[in-house]
C-alpha positions as CSV (number, residue, x, y, z in Angstrom):
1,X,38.4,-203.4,69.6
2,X,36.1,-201.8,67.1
3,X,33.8,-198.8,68.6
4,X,30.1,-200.3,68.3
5,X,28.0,-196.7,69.0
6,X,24.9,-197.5,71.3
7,X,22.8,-194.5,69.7
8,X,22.6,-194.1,66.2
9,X,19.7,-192.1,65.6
10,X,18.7,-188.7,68.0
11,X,14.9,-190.2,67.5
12,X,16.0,-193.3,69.7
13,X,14.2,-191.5,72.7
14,X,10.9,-191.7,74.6
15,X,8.6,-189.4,72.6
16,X,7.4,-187.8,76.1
17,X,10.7,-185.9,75.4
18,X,10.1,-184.0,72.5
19,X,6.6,-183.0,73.8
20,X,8.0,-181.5,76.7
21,X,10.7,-179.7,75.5
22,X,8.4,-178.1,72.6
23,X,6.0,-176.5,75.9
24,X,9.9,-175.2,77.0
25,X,10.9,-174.5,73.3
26,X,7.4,-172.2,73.5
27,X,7.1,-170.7,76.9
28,X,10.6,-171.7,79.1
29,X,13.9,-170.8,77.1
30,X,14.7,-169.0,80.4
31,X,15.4,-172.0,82.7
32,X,18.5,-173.7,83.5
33,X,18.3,-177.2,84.3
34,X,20.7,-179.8,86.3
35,X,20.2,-183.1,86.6
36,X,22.2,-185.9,88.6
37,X,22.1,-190.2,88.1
38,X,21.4,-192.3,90.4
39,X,21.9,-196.2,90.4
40,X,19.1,-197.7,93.5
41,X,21.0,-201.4,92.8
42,X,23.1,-202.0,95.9
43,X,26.5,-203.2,95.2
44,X,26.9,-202.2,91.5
45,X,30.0,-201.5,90.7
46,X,31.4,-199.4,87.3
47,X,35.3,-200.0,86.4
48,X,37.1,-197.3,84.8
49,X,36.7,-199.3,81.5
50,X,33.2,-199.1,81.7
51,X,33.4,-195.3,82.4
52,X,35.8,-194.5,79.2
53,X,33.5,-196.2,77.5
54,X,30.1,-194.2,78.5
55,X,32.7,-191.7,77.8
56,X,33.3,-192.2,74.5
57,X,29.4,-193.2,74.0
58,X,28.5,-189.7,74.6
59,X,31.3,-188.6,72.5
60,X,29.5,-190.1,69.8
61,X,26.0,-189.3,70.7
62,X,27.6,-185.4,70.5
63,X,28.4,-185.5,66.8
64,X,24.8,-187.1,65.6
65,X,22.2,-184.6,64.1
66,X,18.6,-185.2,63.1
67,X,18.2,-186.7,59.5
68,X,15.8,-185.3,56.7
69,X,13.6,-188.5,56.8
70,X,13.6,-188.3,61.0
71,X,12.2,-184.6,60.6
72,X,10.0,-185.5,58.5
73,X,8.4,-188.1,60.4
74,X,8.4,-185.3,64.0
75,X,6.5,-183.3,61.4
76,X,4.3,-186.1,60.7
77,X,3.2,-186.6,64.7
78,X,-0.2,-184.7,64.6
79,X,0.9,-182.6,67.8
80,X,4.6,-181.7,67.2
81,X,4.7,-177.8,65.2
82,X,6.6,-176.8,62.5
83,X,9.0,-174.3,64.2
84,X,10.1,-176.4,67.3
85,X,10.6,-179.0,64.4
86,X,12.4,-176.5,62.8
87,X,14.5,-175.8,65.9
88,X,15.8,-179.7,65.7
89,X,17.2,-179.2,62.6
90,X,19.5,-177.0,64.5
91,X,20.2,-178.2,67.8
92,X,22.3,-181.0,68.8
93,X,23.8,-182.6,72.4
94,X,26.6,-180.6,73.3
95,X,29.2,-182.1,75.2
96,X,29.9,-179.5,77.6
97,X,26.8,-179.6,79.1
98,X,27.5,-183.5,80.8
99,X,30.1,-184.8,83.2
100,X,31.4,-188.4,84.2
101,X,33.4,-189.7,86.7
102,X,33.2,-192.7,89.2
103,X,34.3,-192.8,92.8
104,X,37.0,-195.1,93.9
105,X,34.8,-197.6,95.5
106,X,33.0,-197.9,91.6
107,X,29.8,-195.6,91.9
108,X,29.3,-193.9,88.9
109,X,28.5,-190.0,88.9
110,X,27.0,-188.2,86.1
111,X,25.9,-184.6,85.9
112,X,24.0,-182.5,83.1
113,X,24.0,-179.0,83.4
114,X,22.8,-176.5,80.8
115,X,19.8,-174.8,78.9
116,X,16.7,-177.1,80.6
117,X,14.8,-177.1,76.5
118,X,19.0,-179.3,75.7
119,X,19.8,-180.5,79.3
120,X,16.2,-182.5,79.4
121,X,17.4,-184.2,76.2
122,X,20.0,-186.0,77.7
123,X,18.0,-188.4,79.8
124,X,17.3,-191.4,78.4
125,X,20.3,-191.3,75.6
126,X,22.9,-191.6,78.7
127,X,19.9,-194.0,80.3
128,X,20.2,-196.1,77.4
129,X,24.5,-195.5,77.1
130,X,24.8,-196.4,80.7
131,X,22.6,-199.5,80.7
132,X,24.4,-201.3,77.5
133,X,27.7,-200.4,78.3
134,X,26.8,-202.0,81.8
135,X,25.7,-205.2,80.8
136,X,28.1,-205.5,77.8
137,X,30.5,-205.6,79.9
138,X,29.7,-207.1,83.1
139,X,28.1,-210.1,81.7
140,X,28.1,-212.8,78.9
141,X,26.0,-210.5,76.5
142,X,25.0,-213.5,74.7
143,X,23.9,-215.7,77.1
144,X,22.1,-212.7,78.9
145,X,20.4,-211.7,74.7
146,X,19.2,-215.7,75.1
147,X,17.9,-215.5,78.2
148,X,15.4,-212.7,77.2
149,X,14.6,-214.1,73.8
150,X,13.3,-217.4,75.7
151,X,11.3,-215.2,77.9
152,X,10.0,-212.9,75.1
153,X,8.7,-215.5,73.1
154,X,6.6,-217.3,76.2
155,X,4.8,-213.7,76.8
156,X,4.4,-213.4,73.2
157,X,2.5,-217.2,73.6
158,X,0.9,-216.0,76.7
159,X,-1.0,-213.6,74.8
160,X,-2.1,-215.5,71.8
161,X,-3.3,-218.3,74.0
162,X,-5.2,-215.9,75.8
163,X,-3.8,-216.0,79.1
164,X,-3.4,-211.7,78.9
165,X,-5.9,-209.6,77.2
166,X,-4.9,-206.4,77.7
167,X,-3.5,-203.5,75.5
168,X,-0.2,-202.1,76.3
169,X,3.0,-199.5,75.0
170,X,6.2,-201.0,75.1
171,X,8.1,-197.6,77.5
172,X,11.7,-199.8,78.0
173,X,14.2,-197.5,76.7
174,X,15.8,-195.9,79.6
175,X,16.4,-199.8,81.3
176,X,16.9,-201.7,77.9
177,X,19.7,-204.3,77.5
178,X,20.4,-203.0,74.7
179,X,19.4,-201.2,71.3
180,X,19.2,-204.0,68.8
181,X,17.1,-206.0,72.0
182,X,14.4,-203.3,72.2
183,X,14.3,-203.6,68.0
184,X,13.2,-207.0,68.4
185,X,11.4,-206.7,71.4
186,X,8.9,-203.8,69.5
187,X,9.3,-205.5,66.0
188,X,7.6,-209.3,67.8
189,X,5.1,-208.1,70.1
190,X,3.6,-205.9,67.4
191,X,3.5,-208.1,64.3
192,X,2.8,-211.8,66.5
193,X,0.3,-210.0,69.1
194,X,-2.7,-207.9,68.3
195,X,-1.6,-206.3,72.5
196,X,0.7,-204.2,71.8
197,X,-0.5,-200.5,70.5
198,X,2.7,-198.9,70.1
199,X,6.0,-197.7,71.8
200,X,7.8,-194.7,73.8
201,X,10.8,-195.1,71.5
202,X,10.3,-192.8,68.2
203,X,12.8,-194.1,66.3
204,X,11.5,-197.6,67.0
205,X,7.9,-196.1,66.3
206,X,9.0,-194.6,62.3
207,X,11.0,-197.7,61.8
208,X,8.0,-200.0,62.7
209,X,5.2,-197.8,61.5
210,X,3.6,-198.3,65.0
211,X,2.3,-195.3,67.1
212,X,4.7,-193.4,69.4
213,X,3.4,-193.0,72.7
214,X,3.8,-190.6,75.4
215,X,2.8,-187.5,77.0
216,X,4.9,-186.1,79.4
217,X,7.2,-187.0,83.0
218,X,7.8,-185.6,86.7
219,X,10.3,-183.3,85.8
220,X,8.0,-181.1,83.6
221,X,6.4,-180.4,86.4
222,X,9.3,-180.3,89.2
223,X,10.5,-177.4,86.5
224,X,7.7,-175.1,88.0
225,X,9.1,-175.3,91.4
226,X,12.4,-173.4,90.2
227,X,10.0,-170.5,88.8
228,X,10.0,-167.9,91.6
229,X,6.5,-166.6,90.7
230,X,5.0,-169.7,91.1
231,X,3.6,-171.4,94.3
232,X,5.1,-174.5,95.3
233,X,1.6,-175.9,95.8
234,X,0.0,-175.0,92.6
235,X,2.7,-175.9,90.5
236,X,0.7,-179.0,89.2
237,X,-2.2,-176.0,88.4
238,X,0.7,-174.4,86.3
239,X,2.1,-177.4,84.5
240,X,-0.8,-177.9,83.2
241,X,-2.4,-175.1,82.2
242,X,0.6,-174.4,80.1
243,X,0.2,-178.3,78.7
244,X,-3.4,-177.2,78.0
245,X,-2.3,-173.9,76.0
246,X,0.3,-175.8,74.2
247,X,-1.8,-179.1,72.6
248,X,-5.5,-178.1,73.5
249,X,-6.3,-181.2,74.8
250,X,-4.6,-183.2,71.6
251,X,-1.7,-184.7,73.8
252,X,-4.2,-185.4,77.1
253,X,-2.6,-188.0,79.5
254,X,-1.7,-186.0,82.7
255,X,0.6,-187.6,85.1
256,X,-0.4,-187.3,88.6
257,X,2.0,-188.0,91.3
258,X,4.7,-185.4,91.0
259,X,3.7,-184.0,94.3
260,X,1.3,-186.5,95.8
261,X,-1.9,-187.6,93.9
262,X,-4.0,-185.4,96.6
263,X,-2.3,-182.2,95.3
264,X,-2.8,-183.3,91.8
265,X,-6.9,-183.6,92.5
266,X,-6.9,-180.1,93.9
267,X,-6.1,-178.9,90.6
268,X,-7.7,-181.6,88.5
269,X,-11.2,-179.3,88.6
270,X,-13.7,-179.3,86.4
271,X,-11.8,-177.8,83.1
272,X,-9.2,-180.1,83.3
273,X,-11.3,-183.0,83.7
274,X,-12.9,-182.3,80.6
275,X,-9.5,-180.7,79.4
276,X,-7.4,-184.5,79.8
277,X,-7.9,-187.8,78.0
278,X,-6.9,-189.2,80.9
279,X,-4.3,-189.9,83.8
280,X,-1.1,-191.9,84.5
281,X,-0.5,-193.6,87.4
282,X,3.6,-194.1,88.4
283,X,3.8,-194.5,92.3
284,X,1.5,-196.0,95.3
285,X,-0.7,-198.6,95.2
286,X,-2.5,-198.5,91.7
287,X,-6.0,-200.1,92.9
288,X,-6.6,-197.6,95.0
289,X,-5.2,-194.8,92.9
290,X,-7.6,-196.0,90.3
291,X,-11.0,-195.9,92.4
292,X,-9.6,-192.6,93.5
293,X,-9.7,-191.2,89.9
294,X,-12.6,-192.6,88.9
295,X,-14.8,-191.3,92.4
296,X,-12.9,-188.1,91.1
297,X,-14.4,-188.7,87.6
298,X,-17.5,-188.9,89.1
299,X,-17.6,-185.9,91.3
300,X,-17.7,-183.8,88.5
301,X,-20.2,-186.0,86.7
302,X,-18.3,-187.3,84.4
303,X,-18.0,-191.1,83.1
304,X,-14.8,-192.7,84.2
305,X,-15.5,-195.1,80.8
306,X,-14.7,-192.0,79.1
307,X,-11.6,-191.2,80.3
308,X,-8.2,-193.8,80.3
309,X,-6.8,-194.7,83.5
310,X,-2.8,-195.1,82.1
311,X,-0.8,-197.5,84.4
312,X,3.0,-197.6,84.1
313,X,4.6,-198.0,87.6
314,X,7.2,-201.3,87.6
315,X,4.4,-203.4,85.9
316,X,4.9,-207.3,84.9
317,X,1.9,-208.6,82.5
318,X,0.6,-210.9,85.6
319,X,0.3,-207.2,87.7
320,X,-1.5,-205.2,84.4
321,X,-4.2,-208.6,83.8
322,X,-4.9,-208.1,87.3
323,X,-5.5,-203.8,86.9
324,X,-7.0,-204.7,83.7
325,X,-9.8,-207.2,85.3
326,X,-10.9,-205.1,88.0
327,X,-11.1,-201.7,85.9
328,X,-12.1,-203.0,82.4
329,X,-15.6,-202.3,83.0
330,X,-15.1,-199.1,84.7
331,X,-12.8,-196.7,82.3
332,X,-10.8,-197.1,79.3
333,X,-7.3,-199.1,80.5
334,X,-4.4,-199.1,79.4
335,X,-0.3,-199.5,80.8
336,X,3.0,-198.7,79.7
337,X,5.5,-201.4,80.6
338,X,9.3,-200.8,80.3
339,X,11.8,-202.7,81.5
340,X,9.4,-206.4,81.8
341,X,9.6,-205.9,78.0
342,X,13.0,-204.3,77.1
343,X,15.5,-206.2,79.8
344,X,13.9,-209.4,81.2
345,X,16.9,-211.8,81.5
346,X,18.5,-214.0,84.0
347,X,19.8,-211.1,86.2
348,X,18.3,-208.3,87.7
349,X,18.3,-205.5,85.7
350,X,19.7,-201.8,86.6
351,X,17.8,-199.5,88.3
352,X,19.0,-196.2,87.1
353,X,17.5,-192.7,87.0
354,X,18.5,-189.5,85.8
355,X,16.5,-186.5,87.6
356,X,16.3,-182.9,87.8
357,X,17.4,-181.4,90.9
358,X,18.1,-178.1,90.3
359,X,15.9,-175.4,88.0
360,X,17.4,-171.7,87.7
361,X,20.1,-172.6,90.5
362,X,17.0,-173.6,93.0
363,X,16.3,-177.0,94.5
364,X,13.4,-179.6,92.8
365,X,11.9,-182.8,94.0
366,X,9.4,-185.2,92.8
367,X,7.5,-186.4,96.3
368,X,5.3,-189.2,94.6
369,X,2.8,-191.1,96.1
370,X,5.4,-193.1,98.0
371,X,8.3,-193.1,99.9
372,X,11.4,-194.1,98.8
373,X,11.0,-192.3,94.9
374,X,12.1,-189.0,96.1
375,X,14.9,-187.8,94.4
376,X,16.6,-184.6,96.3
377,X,20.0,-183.2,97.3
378,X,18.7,-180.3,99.8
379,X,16.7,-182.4,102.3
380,X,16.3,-179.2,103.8
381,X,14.2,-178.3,101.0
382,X,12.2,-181.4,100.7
383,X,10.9,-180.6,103.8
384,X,9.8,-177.6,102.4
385,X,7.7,-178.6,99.6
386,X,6.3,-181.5,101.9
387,X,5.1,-179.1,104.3
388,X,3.9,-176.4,101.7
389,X,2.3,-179.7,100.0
390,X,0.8,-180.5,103.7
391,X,-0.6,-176.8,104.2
392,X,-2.8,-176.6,100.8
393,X,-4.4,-180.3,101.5
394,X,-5.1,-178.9,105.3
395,X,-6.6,-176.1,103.8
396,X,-8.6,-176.9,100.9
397,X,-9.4,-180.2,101.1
């Protein structure tokens, strides 16, 4: 059978990736980064066909290097400099750095060890290997591509009838069911809805001429934990500082749930208030996480309806009308929505991460707003940063 490669261009990748590897590029070459998958599906099962093909996937991912005309367009994104730009001209995925294998019983293992500013990269474009190759395989492609294209054109109806009036980012690339499904998926709801602002997925983004979107994820701030001068606690106060130094406020969403919203507020003070476009909401109930922000807006005397409140946490469009409604007249809304766009068929889709969970040799975790997100291999450790987490809310709050 003829090799079909899933990625053909580096730029098919959320665009939160390139913005935080240029903060590494500029102030982090030092850390080491590993990072381990995880599926959350119960019962899933890869066969060792499936594995030699993510195999030779990543083989092929391994050989591809950034194109004239796809620097040209990272030069082109208003925040993005010329050197780190410069710096993808040179670098590419090496294959050393990741490992594959599957267990007898099917689960699939992947590890990616090396240099965090080249490890990070890796993310989604195994994400997006691991997902295609899945459903490729495991299912009538066809009847599963029909299935969403019935779907995708009642949303699309949905919002010129006026049943959803919110604005929204397509963010599906690490869940897609595949690469020419996301194409479409970006290429309708922007040219037959007036909704959709834009996408995660750069290449999609240039080939479109719609606006990537993204700022950055948990792991730019789990990196902080594995910097021995740096408190557990105030790691959120160092992440983004150095965000701050880096874009001066031109790349302004801050995410705020790495380790527990609470933390996050401690830090959010008055400078970074006025320092952050806004917020991004990923874990926990998001009505009360929004009134949350904006009483936080309003401590410091500053108008919520200045600042976006950025939802993005396993959202459907009946969930985001409903945020949209009761916040509308309260802040600038908006949402990212992933895999409701990018894999809505007749079958539950994967849910598959890729985290960090180890910086410099030491142990990372994302705690989140709530439980059952966590992502750690030393529980011992988790413990840890829960309790050091614990102590600065006892103390300062």
């Amino acid at each position: 059978m003829k090799f079909e490669p899933i990625i053909t261009s580096l730029l098919d990748i959320d665009l939160y990736k390139f913005n935080m590897d240029q903060v590494i590029f500029h102030k982090h070459t030092d850390l080491c980064g590993e990072y381990y998958f995880k599926c959350r599906n119960q019962g899933i099962v890869f066969t060792e066909e499936m594995v030699e093909e993510i195999n030779a996937q990543i083989d092929h991912l391994c050989k591809l290097r950034f194109k004239k005309d796809e620097l040209e367009y990272l030069r082109s994104i208003r925040f993005l400099k010329n050197d780190y730009v410069e710096f993808l001209r040179l670098w590419h995925p090496l294959r050393d750095y990741v490992t594959v294998s599957r267990s007898e019983e099917g689960e699939l293992s992947i590890v990616v060890n090396g240099p965090l500013f080249s490890a990070m990269q890796f993310e989604i474009y195994l994400l997006e290997i691991v997902n295609e190759v899945y459903f490729r395989m495991a299912y009538d492609y066809e009847a599963l591509r029909k299935s969403a294209e019935e779907k995708l054109s009642r949303k699309i109806k949905d919002f010129n009838d006026g049943k959803y009036s919110f604005k929204f980012a397509e963010f599906g690339c690490r869940r897609r069911l595949s690469r020419e499904w996301q194409d479409v998926v970006v290429q309708r709801f922007c040219n037959e809805t007036k909704n959709c602002v834009g996408t995660s997925n750069v290449y999609l983004a240039m080939k479109h001429g719609v606006t990537p979107i993204g700022t950055y994820a948990h792991e730019f701030v789990q990196m902080y934990q594995g910097i021995d001068s740096i408190p557990l606690a105030y790691t959120n106060h160092y992440a983004m500082k150095d965000w701050y130094d880096e874009y001066q406020g031109d790349n302004g969403t801050a995410l705020t749930d790495t380790i527990t919203t609470n933390l996050f507020l401690l830090d959010f003070n008055r400078a970074m208030v006025n320092n952050y476009t806004g917020v991004r909401h990923d874990s926990g109930d998001p009505f009360e996480w929004g009134e949350k922000i904006i009483a936080h807006y309003k401590k410091y005397g500053v108008d919520p309806k200045t600042k976006l409140l950025l939802f993005s946490d396993s959202l459907d469009f009946d969930r985001a009308q409903a945020l949209y409604d009761h916040f509308k007249d309260k802040a600038k809304v908006s949402f990212g929505i992933g895999t409701f766009c990018s894999n809505d068929t007749g079958v539950d889709p994967l849910n598959i991460v890729i985290k960090l969970q180890y910086v410099n040799g030491r142990p990372v975790a994302k705690l989140s707003d709530v439980h059952g997100k966590e992502m750690c291999r030393d529980k011992d450790y988790l413990t840890y940063l829960r309790s050091s987490v614990e102590f600065r809310l006892k103390r300062e709050r």
